[in-house]
Every structure is written in C-alpha cells, then in structure tokens.
C-alpha positions in Angstrom: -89.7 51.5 52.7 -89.9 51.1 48.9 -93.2 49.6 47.2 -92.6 46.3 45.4 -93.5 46.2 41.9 -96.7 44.8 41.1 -94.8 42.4 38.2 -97.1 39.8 38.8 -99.8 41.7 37.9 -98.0 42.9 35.4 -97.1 39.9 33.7 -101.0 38.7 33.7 -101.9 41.6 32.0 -99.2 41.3 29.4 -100.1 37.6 28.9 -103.8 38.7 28.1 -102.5 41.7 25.9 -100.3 39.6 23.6 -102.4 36.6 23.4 -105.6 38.2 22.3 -102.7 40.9 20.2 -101.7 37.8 18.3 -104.9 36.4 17.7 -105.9 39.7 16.2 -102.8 40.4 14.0 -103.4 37.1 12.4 -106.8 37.3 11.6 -106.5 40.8 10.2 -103.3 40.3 8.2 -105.0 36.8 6.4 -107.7 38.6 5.9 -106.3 41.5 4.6 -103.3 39.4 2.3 -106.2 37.8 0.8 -107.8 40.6 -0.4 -104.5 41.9 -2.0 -104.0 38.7 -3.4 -107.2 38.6 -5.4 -106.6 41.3 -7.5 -103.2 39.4 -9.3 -105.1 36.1 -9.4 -108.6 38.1 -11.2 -106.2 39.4 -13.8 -104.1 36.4 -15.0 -100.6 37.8 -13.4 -101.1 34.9 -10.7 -101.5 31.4 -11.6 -103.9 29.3 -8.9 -101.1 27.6 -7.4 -98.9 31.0 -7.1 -101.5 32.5 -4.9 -100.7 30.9 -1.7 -97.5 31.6 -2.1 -98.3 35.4 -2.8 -100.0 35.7 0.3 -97.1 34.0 2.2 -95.4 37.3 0.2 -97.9 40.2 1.8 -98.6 38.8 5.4 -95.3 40.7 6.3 -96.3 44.5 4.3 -99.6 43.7 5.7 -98.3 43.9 9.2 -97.4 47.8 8.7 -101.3 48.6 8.5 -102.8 45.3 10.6 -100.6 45.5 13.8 -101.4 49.3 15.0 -105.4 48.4 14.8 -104.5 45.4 16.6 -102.6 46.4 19.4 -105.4 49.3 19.8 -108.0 46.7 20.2 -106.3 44.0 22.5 -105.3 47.1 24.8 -109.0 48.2 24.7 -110.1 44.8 25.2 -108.0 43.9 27.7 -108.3 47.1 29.9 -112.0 47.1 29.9 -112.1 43.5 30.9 -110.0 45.2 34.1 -111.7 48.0 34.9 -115.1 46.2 34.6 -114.1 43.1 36.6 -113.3 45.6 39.4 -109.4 44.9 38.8 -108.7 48.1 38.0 -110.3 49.6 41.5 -108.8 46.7 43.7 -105.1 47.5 42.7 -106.3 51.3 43.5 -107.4 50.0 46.6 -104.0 47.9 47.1 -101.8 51.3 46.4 -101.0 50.4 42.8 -102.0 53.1 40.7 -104.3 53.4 36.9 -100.5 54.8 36.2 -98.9 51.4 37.4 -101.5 49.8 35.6 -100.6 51.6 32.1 -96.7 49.8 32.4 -97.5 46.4 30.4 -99.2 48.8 27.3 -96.2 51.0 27.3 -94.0 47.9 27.0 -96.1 46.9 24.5 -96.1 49.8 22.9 -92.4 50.3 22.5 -91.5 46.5 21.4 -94.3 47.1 18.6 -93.2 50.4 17.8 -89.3 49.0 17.8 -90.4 45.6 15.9 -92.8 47.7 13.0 -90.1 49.9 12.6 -87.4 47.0 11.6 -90.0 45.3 9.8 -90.6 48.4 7.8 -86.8 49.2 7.3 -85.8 45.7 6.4 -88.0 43.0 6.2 -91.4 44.4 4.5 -89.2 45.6 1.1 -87.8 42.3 0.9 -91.1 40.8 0.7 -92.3 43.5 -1.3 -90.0 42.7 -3.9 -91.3 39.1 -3.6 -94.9 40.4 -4.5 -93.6 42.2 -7.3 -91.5 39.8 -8.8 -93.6 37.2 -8.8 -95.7 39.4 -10.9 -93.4 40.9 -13.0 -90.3 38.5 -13.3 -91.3 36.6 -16.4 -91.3 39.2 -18.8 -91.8 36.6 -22.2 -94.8 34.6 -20.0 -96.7 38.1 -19.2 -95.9 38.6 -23.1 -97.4 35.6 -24.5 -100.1 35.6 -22.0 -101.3 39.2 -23.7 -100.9 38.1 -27.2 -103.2 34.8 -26.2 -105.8 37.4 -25.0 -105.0 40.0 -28.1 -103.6 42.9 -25.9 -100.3 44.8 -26.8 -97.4 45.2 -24.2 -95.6 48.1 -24.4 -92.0 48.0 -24.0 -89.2 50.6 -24.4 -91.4 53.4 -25.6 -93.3 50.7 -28.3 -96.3 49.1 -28.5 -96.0 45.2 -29.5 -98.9 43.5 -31.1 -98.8 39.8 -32.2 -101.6 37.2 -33.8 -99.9 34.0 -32.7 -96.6 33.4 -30.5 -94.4 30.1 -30.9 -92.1 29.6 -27.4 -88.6 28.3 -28.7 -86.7 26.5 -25.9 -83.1 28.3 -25.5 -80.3 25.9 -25.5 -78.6 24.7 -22.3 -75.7 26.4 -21.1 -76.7 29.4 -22.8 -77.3 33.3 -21.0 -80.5 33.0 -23.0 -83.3 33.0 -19.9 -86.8 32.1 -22.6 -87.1 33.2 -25.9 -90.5 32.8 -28.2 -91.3 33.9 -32.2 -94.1 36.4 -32.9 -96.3 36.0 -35.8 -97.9 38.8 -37.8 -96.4 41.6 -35.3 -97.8 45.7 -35.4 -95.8 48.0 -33.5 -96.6 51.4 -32.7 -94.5 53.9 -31.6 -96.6 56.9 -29.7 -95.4 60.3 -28.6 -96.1 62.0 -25.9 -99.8 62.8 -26.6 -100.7 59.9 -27.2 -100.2 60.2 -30.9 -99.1 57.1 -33.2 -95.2 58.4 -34.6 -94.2 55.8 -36.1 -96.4 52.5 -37.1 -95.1 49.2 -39.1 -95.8 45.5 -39.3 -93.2 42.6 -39.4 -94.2 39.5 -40.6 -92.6 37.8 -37.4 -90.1 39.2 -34.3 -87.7 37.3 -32.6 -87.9 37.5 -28.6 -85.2 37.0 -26.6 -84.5 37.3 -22.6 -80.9 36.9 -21.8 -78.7 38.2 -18.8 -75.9 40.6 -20.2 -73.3 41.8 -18.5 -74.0 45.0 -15.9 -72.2 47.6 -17.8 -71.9 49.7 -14.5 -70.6 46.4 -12.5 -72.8 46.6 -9.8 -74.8 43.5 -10.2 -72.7 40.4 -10.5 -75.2 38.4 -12.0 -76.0 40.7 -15.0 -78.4 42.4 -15.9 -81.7 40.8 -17.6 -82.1 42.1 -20.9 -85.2 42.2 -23.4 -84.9 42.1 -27.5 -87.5 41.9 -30.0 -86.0 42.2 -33.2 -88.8 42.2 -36.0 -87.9 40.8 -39.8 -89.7 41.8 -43.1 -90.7 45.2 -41.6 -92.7 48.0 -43.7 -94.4 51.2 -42.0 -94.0 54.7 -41.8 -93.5 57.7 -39.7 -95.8 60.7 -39.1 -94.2 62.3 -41.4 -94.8 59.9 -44.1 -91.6 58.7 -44.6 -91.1 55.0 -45.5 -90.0 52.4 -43.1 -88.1 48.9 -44.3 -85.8 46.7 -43.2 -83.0 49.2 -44.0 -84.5 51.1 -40.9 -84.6 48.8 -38.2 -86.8 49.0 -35.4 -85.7 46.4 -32.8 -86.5 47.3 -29.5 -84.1 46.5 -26.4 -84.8 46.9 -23.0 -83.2 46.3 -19.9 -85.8 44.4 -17.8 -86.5 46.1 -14.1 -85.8 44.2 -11.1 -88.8 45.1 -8.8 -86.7 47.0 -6.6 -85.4 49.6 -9.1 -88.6 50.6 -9.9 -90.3 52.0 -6.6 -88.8 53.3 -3.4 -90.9 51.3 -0.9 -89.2 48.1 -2.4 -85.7 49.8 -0.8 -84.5 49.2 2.5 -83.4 52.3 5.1 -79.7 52.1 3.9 -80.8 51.6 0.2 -83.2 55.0 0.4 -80.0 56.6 1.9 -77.7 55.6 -0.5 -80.5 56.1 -3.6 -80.0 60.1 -2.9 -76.6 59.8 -3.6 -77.4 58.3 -6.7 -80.6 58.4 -7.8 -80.0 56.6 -11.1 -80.2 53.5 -9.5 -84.1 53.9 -10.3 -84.6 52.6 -14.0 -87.0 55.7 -14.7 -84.1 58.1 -13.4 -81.2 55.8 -15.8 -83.8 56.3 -18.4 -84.0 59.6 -18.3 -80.5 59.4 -17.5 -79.4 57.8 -21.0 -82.0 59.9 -23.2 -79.8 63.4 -21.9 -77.2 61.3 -23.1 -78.1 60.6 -26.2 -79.8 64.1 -26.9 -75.6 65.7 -26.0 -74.2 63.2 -28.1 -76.6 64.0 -30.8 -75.8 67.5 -30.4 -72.0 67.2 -30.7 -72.4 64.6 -33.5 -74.1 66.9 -35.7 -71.4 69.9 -34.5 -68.8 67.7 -35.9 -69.8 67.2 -39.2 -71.2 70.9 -39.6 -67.3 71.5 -39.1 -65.9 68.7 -41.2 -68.8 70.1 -44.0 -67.5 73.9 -43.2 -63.6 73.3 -42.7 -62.9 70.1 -45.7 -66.5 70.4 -47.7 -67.2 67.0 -46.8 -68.5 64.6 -43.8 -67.9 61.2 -42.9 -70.5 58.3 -41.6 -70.5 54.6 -41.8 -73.7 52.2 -41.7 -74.4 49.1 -40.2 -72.4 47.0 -43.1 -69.4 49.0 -41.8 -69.0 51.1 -45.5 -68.0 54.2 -45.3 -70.8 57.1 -46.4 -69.3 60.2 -47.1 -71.6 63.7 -47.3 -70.4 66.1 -50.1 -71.7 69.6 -49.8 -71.0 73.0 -48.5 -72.7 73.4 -44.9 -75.1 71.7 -42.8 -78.2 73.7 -41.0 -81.0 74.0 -38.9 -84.3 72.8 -40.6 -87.5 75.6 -40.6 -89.8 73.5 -38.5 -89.7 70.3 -37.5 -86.5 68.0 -36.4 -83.8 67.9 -39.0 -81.1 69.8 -40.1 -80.8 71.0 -44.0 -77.5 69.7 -46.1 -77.0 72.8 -47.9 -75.6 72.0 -51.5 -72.5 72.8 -53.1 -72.0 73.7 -57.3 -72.8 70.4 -58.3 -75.5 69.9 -55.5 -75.2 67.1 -52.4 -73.1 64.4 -53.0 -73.0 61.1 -51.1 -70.9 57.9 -51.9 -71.0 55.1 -50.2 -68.6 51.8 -50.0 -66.7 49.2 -48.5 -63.5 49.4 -46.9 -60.5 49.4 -49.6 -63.3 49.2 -52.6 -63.9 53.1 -53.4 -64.1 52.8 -56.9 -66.9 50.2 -56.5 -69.3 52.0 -54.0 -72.3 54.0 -54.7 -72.9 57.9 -55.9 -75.6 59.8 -55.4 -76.3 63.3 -56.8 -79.4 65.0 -55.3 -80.3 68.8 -55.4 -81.3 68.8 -51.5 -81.1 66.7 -49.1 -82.3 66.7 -45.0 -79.7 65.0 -42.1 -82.2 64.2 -39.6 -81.8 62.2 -36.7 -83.2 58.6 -35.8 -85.7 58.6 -33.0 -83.9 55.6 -31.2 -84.9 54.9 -27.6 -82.9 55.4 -24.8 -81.9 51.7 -23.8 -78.8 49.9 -23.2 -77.6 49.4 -26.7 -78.6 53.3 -27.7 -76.3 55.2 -30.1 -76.3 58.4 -32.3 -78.0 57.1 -35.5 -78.9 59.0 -38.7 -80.6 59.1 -42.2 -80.5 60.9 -45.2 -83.5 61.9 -46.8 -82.3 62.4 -50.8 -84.7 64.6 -52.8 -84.5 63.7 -56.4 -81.4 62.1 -56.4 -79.7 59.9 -59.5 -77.2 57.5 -58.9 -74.1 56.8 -60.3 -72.0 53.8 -61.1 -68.3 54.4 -62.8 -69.4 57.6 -63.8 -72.5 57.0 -65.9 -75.8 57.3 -64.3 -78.2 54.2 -63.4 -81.4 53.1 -62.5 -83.1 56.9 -64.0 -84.2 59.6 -60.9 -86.3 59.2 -58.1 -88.6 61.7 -56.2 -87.2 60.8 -53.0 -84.0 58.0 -51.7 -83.2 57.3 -48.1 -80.2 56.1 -46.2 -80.8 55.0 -42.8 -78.9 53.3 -40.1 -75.5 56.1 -40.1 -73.6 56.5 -37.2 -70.9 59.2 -37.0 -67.5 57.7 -37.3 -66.5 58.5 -33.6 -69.5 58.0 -31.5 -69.5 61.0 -28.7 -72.3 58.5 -26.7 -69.7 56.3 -25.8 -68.2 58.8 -23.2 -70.7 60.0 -22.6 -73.4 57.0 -21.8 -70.7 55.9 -18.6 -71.1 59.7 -16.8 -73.0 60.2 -13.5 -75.9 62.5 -13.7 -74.0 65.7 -12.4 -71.7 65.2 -14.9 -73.8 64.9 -17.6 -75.6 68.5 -16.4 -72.5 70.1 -16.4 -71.8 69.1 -20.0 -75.2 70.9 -21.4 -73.4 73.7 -19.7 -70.3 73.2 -21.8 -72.0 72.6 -25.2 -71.0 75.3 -27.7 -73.5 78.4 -27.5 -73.0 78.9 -31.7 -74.0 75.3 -32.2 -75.4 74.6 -35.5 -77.6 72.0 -33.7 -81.1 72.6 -32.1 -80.4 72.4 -29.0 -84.0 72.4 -27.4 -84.3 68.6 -27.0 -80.9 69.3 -24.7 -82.6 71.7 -22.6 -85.6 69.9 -22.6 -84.0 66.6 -21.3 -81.8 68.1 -19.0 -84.9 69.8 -17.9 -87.0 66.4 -17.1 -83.9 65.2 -15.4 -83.6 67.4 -12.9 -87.7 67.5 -12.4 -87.0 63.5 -11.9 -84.1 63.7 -9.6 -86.0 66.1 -7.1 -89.4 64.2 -7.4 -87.1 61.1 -6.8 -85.6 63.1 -3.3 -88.7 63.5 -2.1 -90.2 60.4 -2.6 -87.5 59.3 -0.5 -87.9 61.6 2.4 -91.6 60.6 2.3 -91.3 56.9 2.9 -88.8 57.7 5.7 -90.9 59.9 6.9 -94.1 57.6 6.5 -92.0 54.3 8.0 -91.5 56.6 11.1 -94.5 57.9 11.7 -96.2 54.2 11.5 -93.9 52.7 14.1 -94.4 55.9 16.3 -98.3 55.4 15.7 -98.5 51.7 16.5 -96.9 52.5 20.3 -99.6 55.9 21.1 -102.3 53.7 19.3 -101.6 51.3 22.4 -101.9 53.6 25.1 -104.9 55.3 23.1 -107.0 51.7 23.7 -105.7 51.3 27.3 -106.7 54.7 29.0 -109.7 54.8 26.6 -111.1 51.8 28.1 -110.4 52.6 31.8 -112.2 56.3 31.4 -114.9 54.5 29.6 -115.0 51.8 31.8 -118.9 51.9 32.1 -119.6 51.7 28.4 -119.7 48.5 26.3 -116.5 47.4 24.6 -117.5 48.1 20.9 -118.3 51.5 21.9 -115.2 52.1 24.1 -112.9 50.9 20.8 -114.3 53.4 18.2 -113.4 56.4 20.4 -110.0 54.8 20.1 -110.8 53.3 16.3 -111.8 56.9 14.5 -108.6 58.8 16.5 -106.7 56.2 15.2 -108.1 55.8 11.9 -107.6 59.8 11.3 -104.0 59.3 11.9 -103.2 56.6 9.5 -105.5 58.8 6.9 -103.0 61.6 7.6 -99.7 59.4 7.3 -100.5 58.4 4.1 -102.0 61.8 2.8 -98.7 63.6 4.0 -96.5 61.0 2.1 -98.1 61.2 -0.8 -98.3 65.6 0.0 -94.5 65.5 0.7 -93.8 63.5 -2.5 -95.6 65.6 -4.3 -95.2 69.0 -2.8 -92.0 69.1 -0.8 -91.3 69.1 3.2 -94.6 71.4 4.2 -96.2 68.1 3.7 -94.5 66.5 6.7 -96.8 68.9 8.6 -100.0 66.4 7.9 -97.6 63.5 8.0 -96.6 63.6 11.4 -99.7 66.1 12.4 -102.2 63.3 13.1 -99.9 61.4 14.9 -99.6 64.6 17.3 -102.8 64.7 17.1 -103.2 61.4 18.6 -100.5 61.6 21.1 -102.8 64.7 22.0 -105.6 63.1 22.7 -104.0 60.3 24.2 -102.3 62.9 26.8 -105.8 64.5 27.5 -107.1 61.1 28.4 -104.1 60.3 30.5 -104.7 63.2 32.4 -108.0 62.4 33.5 -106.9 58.8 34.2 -104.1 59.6 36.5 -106.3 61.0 39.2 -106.8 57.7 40.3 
C-alpha cells in the first residue's frame, strides 16, 4: 500500500516559508534601493522628487542580491521553528521523513531560482536602463547643472568650460530636443596622458540636442545627437600652432542610450546577439569609426602623393567649396612628429585657391616649404578626412604681382580631399574594416602607425567586449543557481542545529552563503578581465556551497 503525501503538511510549511520570504525580500530590497538611491540624490544627478521614482527603478536589480539572503533566512527560520516545536520529530514519528520534510524548500528553491533567473534575463536590464537614464538622459540639464557649479563636462574627447549658460527654447515641431548658449567657453582637448593638445576660448558656443536620423537604420526614432559649435574662437595646439575661426573646433557627439554603454543593461538575447556585432556598444562604434578615419586618412594622403608624383599637382577643397590646389613635386613622411613634408618643386610649393568657374580671381601662394598634416578630428558621427597646410614663409599673389609683403608662417585649414575615402568606408562592419588595414599598400607614403595602432585597440576592445559578455551570462546563472542551494542551505542547517538559537543557526548558513556571492562577483569581474579560467571562481563557490549543503544533507537524512 502506497503512503499518502503529507501535502498538508506541506502546504503549511510553504505558507510560513513564503510569508515570512516576502516579508524579508521587502524589507531588504527598500532598504537596500534606498541606499543606492542616495548616492544620485547627494550629487545633484537626482532631483528630490525623482528619487522615489528611482527607487521604484532599483527594487527590481535589487532583487538579484536581496532574494538569495532572503530565502536563506525564511528557510532557516522556518525549519528551526519545526524542529524546535518538536514538528520535525512528530512527522518522524508519523513515517514522514527530515527528506519529506525538505520538499516545500526544494520547491521553493526552484521557483526562485526559475523567477531570479527571468528577472535577471529580462526584467532587471529594463529597469537598469531606467536607473541610468534617469541619470543620464538629459544631456543639456547635466550640462548646465556643471557650469552652475563651475565644473567642465567632457564630451567627445573635449573638455567644455562655460562662465554663464542662457537655455533657448527650441521651436515646436522641430527635431531640436533643448538647446542652451554658453558664455565665455574654454575647451581643452587632452591626449592620452592626460596632457592639454589643444586649448582655445570662444566667446560663446551654441548647444544643440536634436534626434538625427540612425545612419545604420536600426533605431527608428533616430538617434540623439549632441553639437556645441563655439564662435569667435582663438587657441593653440601643443605644437604652438594658431587656432581661429578658420579651424573650427565643434564638437558632435552622438548621445548614448544607457543600454549601449554597459552589458548588464542588455537582455539574454541582446548579449547573444551583441557578439555578433559588438559595435552595437558606443565605445566599440567609437573605436569603430576612429580605424575608419585613421584608413581613410591613409588612402587620402596615398592619393595625392600620386596625383603630386604622376601630374605634379594635388587637388583639395575647403569648407566654402573652392577648390585648393597643391603645386609641388612629392609629398613625404615628416622626421618626427605627425605630418607629412610637401617637397618643393623649381619655383618652391605652390597653392591656389578659388571658387568654382573664377580661377583667375583665387588666391596664390608661393612658400619655400610647406607641411600637409592632418586635423586631429574626433571620431563622431559627422567625422571626415580633414587637412591643413602649414606655409613657411609664403607671399601671396594676386594677378601676378605679389601682396600683402611675406609672412614667417600662413595656414589653411579645414581641406578635405576631393573624393572622401571615409564615406565607404565609415558604413563597413568591423571585420571588414580589419581586412582593409590588410589591403593598404605596404609602399605607402603614409605613416601607417596610427593604422596599426587602431586596428590594434579594436581588436583589444572587441575581445574585452566577448568576455564581458560571457561573464554576465555566466554571473546571471550562477545567482539563480545560488538563490535555489542557498534555500536548502537554511533548511538542513536549521534541522542539524536544531538545539542552537536561530541567529546562530543562520550564520552557519549566512558566511557559506556570503562566500559564494563574494566569488560570483570576483569570477565575473576575473573572467572579464582574464578570460574563461575565471569561471573556475565563478561557479566554484557555488560548488562549494552545493558541497556543503550535500554534507549537511547527508547527516540530515538519517532521520
């Protein structure tokens, strides 16, 4: 004759488990949200009546770290309370079994294991993302709060400093999100060692947040795009070289949704689908778009080393759309430093400059050296292969006679090559993109070091990015599997130890389970630093754990 299942039992037991569970979960995770939410409010990210909300956001992360300690402690509460109420030994006595006993935790264990694990795969990263954004979303407001409190911001590689901000309301109907004027700007340019490269003052910059178009069509909305465009601007480089208006330095960034910024923020399929294409991180598409730029710098300056060699002259426009073109007899590599040299011809290097149909009318200038060197533009959306031309004492000409006497040193900036190689370039994949360092010519007058070196920090990025992803697979995993042993940890704990007080009885399960959470989070970070042999301390403490958990069992189920 089969035994009857002791459900009844069982379901008083699970009723005492989840009610004191629930009671727990709450108190920790309010707790707990708080505490992250005081950080935000402390530093002016968070305004008063944002921080409710906020914690709303992290009660659901929260829940990844609150519910395994929870269900540890209801299980040890609730299992003491049997075995020292002489439950425990009258179902013994009855036939029903410490085993038998064990069936409510196990359930318990696997619906929290099941539920942390969805909550970690697809609901925590939404709210995540919530968290973030609430932080990060207005880009001009986080701007004009830092020029209130005279801090810089730095944005696309450049340091913005501002005495006095004016917020202009954008018109209605417009993509124009906010938009604000800056008075008495500084912006700093640093490489990177920290060192200033490039330094100039404006005496005001136009802000402006709009939503462009998504050049890759993957986000329907747009894209939300940052310009600061400074006016009356004077500065200089490291090298000393003048900055003015004629070298502009407008900054334009695209601004990061929370999500492209940080794996956690990504759900399971997203981290599956971000190894397939890892640029959908902005600090991969960065990366991604300076390797552009550098190739297309490299092929721009191999063209008009072969227009100099093959025709003895080169051809560039600027931002008014006249035509610049370079007489001389070869183009170079610089000794030291970035540049290339513009190696003169008998009557030295020549450049003319006009408008379209108006050649007569343009500009001549005669200089005995002269240096192409590249602009240092950043990497964003709107990048392109820009120039100047450093003139060592050049005269200029007008209809033949010379004018305005001879200068030490004249430069043109803002030239782009006629045919811009970035614009085949800037819509390749990042495979793609390797392969064509591969294909650049190996006699290539340019210096092809910042290639190398950007294909380099690619690659770097592209692995660090893989396994950043197998860590927080890894990590989701091992939490859900830790939340369900963490259960049966507290529940045979408490009915070995059914003599000792209940504090006591919960840190022999408290420390175990403490150790393992330690070790989750210091193989994530191992493996995402150091490759898979940190999945060894990753999912170690949880064996550890299960371990001790196993050994307690053991010594349980003689009863």
């Amino acid at each position: 004759m089969m035994r009857r299942l002791p459900v009844t039992l069982w379901r008083h037991i699970l009723g005492d488990l989840w009610r004191l569970l629930l009671i727990t979960t709450g108190v920790l995770v309010v707790v707990i949200s708080f505490a992250a939410t005081v950080k935000p409010l402390a530093d002016g990210k968070l305004m008063p009546l944002d921080a409710l909300r906020f914690m709303v956001y992290a009660m659901p992360p929260m829940l990844a770290y609150a519910l395994p300690f929870a269900a540890c402690f209801a299980s040890t509460l609730v299992y003491h309370r049997l075995a020292t109420d002489n439950e425990a030994q009258a179902a013994s006595a009855g036939g029903i079994s410490h085993r038998a006993l064990l069936m409510p935790a196990v359930i318990t264990g696997v619906t929290l294991a099941g539920a942390l694990a969805a909550l970690n795969e697809q609901i925590i990263p939404r709210f995540l993302r919530g968290m973030q954004e609430m932080i990060t979303a207005d880009v001009t407001r986080m701007l004009g709060n830092a020029v209130q409190r005279g801090e810089g911001i730095e944005l696309g590689g450049r340091w913005v400093y501002a005495d006095e901000k004016v917020d202009v309301p954008p018109e209605p109907g417009s993509p124009v999100v906010s938009r604000m004027v800056l008075l008495r700007v500084v912006l700093l340019e640093l490489d990177g060692d920290g060192r200033v490269r490039t330094e100039g003052t404006a005496e005001k910059a136009f802000v402006v947040l709009h939503r462009a178009e998504d050049p890759r069509g993957e986000n329907p909305r747009g894209v939300l795009r940052l310009s600061i465009a400074p006016r009356n601007v004077v500065g200089r480089r490291s090298d000393g070289t003048l900055i003015t208006n004629e070298v502009p330095m407008t900054v334009t960034v695209d601004v990061p949704d929370a999500f492209e910024d940080d794996p956690k923020f990504l759900t399971f399929g997203e981290l599956r689908r971000l190894r397939d294409r890892p640029e959908g991180m902005n600090w991969i598409e960065q990366h991604r778009r300076g390797l552009a730029v550098e190739i297309a710098r490299a092929r721009a300056v191999d063209d008009l080393a072969r227009m100099i060699r093959e025709g003895g002259e080169a051809r560039l426009r600027d931002a008014d759309g006249r035509s610049v073109v370079v007489r001389a007899s070869g183009l170079g590599k610089a000794d030291g430093g970035r540049g290339y040299v513009i190696v003169p011809g008998a009557s030295g290097v020549e450049v003319v400059r006009w408008s379209p149909g108006r050649e007569r009318e343009g500009d001549r200038f005669v200089a005995r050296a002269a240096r192409l060197i590249p602009a240092d533009v950043p990497p964003g959306p709107e990048a392109s292969v820009e120039f100047r031309i450093e003139l060592e004492r050049p005269t200029a000409f007008a209809g033949g006679d010379a004018v305005g006497g001879t200068r030490d040193q004249f430069t043109l900036g803002g030239l782009w090559p006629e045919v811009d190689p970035l614009v085949r370039l800037s819509g390749l994949g990042i495979d793609a993109l390797l392969s064509e360092v591969d294909l650049l010519p190996k006699q290539i007058e340019t210096d092809l070091a910042p290639v190398r070196s950007a294909a380099s920090g690619l690659r770097d990025r592209v692995e660090k990015l893989g396994r950043e992803v197998v860590s927080k697979q890894h990590e989701r995993a091992a939490l859900a599997a830790s939340c369900a042993v963490m259960v049966l940890t507290g529940a045979l704990t408490a009915l070995r130890l059914s003599l000792r007080q209940p504090l006591t009885v919960y840190l022999w399960c408290f420390f175990p389970a403490l150790i393992s959470v330690v070790t989750i989070a210091g193989g994530q970070q191992m493996t995402h630093g150091s490759g898979d042999q940190g999945l060894i301390l990753l999912w170690g403490g949880v064996g550890a754990l299960a371990l001790f958990t196993l050994w307690t069992f053991r010594r349980v189920a003689r009863h």
